[in-house]
C-alpha positions in Angstrom: 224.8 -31.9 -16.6 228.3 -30.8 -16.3 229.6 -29.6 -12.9 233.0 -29.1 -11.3 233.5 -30.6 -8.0 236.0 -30.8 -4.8 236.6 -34.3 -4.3 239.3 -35.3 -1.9 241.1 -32.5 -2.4 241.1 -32.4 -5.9 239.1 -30.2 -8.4 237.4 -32.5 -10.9 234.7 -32.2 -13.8 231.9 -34.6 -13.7 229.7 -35.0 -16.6 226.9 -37.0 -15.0 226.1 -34.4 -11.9 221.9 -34.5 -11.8 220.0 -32.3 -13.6 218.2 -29.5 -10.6 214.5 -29.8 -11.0 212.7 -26.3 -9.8 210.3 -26.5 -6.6 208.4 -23.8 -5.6 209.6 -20.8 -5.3 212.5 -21.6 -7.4 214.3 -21.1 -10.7 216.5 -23.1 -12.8 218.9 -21.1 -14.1 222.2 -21.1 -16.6 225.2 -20.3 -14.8 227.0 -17.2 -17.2 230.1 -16.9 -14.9 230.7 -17.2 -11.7 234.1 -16.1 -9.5 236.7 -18.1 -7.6 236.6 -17.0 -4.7 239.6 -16.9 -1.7 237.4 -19.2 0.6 237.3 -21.9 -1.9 240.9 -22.0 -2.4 241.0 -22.1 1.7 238.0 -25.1 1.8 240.1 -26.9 -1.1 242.9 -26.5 1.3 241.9 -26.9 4.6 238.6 -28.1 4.0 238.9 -30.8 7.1 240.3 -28.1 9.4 237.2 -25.8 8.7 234.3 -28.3 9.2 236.0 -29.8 12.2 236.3 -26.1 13.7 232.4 -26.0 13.2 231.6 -29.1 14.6 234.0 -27.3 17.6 231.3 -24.5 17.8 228.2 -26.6 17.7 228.0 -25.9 14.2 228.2 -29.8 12.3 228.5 -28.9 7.9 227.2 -32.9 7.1 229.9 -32.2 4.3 231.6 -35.4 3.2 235.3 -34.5 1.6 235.7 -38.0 0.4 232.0 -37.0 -1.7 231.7 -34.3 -4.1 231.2 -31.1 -3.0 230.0 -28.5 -4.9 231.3 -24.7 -5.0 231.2 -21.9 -6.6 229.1 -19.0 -5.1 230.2 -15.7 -7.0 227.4 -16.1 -9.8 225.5 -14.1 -12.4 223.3 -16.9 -14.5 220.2 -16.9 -17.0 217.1 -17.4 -15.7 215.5 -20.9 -17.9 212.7 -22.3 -16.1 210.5 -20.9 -13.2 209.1 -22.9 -11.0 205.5 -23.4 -9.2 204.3 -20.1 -7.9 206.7 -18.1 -9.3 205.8 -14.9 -11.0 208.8 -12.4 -9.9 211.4 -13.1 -12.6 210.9 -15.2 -16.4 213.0 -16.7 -18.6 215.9 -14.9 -20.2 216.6 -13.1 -17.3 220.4 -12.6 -16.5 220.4 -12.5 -12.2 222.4 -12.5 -9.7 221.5 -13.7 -6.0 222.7 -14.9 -2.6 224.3 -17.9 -2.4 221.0 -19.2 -0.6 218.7 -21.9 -1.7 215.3 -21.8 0.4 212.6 -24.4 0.1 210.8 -26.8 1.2 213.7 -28.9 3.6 214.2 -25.3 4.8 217.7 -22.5 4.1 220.8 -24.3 2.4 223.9 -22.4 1.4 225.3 -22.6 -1.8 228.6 -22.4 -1.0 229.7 -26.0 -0.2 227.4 -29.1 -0.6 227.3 -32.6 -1.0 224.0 -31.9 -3.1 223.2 -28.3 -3.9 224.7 -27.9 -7.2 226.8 -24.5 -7.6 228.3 -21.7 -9.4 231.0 -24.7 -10.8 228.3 -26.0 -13.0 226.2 -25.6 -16.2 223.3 -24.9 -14.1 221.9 -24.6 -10.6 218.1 -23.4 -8.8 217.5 -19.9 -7.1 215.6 -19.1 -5.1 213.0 -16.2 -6.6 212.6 -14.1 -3.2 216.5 -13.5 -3.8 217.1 -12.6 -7.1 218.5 -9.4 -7.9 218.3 -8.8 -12.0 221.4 -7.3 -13.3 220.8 -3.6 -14.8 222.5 -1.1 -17.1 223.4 -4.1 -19.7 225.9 -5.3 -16.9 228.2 -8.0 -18.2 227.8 -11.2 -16.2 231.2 -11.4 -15.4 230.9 -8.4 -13.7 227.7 -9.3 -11.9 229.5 -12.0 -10.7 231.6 -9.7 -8.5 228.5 -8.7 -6.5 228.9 -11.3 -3.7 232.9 -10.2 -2.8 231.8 -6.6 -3.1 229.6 -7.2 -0.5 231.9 -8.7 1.6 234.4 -5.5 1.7 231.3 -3.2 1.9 230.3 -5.4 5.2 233.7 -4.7 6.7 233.4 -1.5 6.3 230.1 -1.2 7.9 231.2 -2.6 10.5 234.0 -0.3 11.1 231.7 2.6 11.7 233.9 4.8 10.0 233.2 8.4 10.3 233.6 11.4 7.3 237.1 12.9 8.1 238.4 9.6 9.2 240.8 7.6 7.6 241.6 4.1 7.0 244.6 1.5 6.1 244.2 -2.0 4.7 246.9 -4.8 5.6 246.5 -7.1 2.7 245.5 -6.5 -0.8 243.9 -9.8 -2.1 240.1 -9.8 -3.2 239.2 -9.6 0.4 240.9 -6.3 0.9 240.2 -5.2 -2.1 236.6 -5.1 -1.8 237.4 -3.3 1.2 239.2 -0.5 -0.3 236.6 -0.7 -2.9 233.9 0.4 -0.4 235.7 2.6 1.8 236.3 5.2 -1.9 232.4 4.4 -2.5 231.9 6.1 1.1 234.0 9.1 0.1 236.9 8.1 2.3 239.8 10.1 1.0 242.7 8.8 2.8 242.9 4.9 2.5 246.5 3.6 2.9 247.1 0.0 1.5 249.8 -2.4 2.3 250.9 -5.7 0.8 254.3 -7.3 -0.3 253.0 -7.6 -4.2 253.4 -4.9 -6.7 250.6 -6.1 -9.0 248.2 -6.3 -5.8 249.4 -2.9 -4.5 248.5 -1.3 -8.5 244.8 -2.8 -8.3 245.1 -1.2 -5.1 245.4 1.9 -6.2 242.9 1.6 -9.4 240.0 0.7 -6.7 240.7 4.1 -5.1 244.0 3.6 -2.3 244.9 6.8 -1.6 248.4 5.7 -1.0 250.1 2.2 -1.3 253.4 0.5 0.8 255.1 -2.2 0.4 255.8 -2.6 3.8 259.5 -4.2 3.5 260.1 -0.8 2.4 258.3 1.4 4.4 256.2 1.3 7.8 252.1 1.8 6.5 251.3 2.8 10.4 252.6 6.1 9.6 249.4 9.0 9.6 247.9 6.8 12.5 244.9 6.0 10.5 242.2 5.5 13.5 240.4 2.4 11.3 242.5 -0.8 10.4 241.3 -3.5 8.1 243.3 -6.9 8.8 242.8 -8.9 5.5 245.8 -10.8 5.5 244.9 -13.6 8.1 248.0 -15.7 8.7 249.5 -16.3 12.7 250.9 -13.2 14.2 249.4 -10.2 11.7 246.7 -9.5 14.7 249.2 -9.3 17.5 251.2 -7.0 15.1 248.5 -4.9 14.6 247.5 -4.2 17.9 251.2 -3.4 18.7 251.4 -0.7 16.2 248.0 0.5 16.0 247.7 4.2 17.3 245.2 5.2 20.5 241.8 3.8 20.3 241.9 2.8 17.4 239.0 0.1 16.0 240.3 -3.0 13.9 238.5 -5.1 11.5 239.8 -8.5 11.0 238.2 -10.0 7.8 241.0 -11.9 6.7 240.3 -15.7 7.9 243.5 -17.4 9.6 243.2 -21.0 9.7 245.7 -21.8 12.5 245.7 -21.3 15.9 247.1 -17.7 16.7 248.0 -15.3 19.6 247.2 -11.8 20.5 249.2 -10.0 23.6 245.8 -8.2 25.4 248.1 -6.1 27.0 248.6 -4.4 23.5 244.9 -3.5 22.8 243.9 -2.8 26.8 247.0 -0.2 27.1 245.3 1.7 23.9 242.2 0.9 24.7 241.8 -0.4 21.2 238.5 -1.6 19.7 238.8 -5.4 17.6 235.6 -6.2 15.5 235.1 -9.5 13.2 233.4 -9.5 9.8 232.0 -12.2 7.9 229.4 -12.3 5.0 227.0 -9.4 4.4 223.2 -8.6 4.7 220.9 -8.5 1.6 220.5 -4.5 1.5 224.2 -4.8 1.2 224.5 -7.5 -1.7 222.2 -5.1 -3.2 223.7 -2.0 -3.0 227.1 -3.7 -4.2 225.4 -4.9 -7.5 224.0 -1.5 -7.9 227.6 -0.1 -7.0 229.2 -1.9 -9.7 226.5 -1.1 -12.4 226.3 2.7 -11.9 229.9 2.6 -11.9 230.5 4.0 -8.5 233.4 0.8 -8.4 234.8 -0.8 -11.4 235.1 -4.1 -10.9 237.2 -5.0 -14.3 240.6 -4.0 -13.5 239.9 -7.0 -10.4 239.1 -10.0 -14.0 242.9 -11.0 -14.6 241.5 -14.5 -16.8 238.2 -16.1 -18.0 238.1 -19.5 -18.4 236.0 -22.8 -19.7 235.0 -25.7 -17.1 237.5 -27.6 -17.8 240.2 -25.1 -16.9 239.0 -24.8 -13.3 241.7 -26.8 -12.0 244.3 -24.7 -13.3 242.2 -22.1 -12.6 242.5 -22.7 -8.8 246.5 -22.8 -8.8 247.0 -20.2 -10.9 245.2 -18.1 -8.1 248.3 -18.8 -5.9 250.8 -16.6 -7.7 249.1 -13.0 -6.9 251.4 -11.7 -9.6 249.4 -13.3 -12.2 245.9 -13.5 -11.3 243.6 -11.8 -8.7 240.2 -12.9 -10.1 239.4 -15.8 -12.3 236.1 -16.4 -13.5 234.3 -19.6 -14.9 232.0 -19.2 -17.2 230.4 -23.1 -17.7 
């Protein structure tokens, strides 16, 4: 089958990528679109720097850069095959899942592999325990959106934010986003957003920002919003923020820096100020983000700036570096 792969650093198509066979407990499915998502674009950049900081915590990937590896794990695809003991889903089903293949060598992600074809590709296996069919007659390229919806619902979770409180966002990219997109699904009224692009500041406001800065024009920290989002992740944004962050305040950081940074403690212990890390989500939360984005509670279509073929995934990925262009691009193999 036909698959896009990282490869050195490159993105290229391969036309001979072995066809997935179903075990038990799986399905084979047809991939209907699936999103390009900001890690990606990090792992195609600074894919060494990642695995090495993993095999730093204890945590070894087994990833080969100079191999293949397959991406692509913001999906909605077609159910075509079932396989041995499964009697949850059937062909013809459109689905959305995870990015989690169980069986019988035990949990592999399907986020970046040498040899668990992904979202990049005509087709890939599911695993049936996981999969979420897509309601309401749902476009796929919608569905797809599930998995970063998640993500910003996550952050938000883990912010504890209360009714009455409000929130900024540093950074409008998917990540924050999906964050904003939560926070106005949780009835928070005040949400302040920063970032230095006028196109990312206008999704902004369509996915329910109360109020948005460009911050070489004005200071965001005014209001003293008691819960901050940090989705901007590059050196010196986290020391900044505890600076200007008011009294016990409680910061998120979801935005992933990839170099070493620095943080003056002094900053959060004089305001006793609260720092929280958030990563992934849980399934009740992929869950409630599908059904978030099919009862319309968020609309996920203002966030779909191109849809493109297989073979336009390599342009696909450095378009996504002008955020006046592009915010979301999805494949659809």
């Amino acid at each position: 089958m036909r698959a896009a792969a990282l490869n050195s650093g490159r993105i290229v198509v391969r036309d001979d990528v072995p066809e997935p066979v179903p075990g038990p407990g799986q399905v084979l499915a047809q991939v209907s679109a699936c999103g390009i998502c900001g890690s990606d674009l990090h792992f195609a950049k600074f894919g060494d720097q990642m695995l090495a900081l993993g095999e730093e915590m204890g945590r070894p990937s087994g990833i080969d850069l100079d191999r293949d590896v397959f991406m692509g794990h913001e999906f909605a695809a077609e159910v075509l095959e079932v396989g041995p003991g499964v009697d949850t889903a059937r062909a013809g089903d459109l689905v959305t899942s995870m990015p989690i293949l169980l069986g019988e060598s035990g949990m592999q992600p399907i986020v970046y592999s040498n040899t668990v074809a992904a979202g990049y590709g005509e087709r890939l296996l599911l695993s049936a325990p996981l999969l979420l069919p897509v309601p309401n007659g749902l476009p796929a390229h919608h569905a797809a959106l599930t998995e970063p919806m998640a993500v910003g619902l996550h952050a938000v979770n883990k912010s504890g934010i209360q009714d009455g409180e409000s929130a900024l966002v540093l950074g409008c990219g998917p990540v924050g986003l999906s964050v904003i997109a939560a926070l106005k699904a949780r009835g928070v009224e005040e949400v302040v957003a920063s970032d230095l692009s006028p196109a990312r500041r206008a999704l902004a406001g369509a996915l329910g920002a109360s109020r948005t800065v460009d911050p070489r024009e004005e200071s965001p920290w005014e209001g003293g919003n008691p819960v901050v989002f940090e989705a901007i992740g590059v050196p010196g944004i986290l020391d900044d923020v505890l600076k200007r962050a008011p009294r016990e305040a409680r910061v998120v950081v979801v935005g992933v820096c990839m170099e070493t940074d620095s943080i003056n403690p002094y900053f959060g212990i004089s305001k006793e100020l609260s720092v929280r890390f958030a990563l992934g989500y849980s399934p009740e939360e992929f869950a409630t983000s599908l059904h978030n984005i099919a009862e319309g509670v968020i609309d996920v279509g203002p966030l779909v700036t191109a849809r493109v073929p297989l073979d336009e995934i390599s342009w696909a990925f450095d378009a996504l570096g002008n955020p006046e262009e592009h915010c979301k691009i999805i494949v659809e193999p």
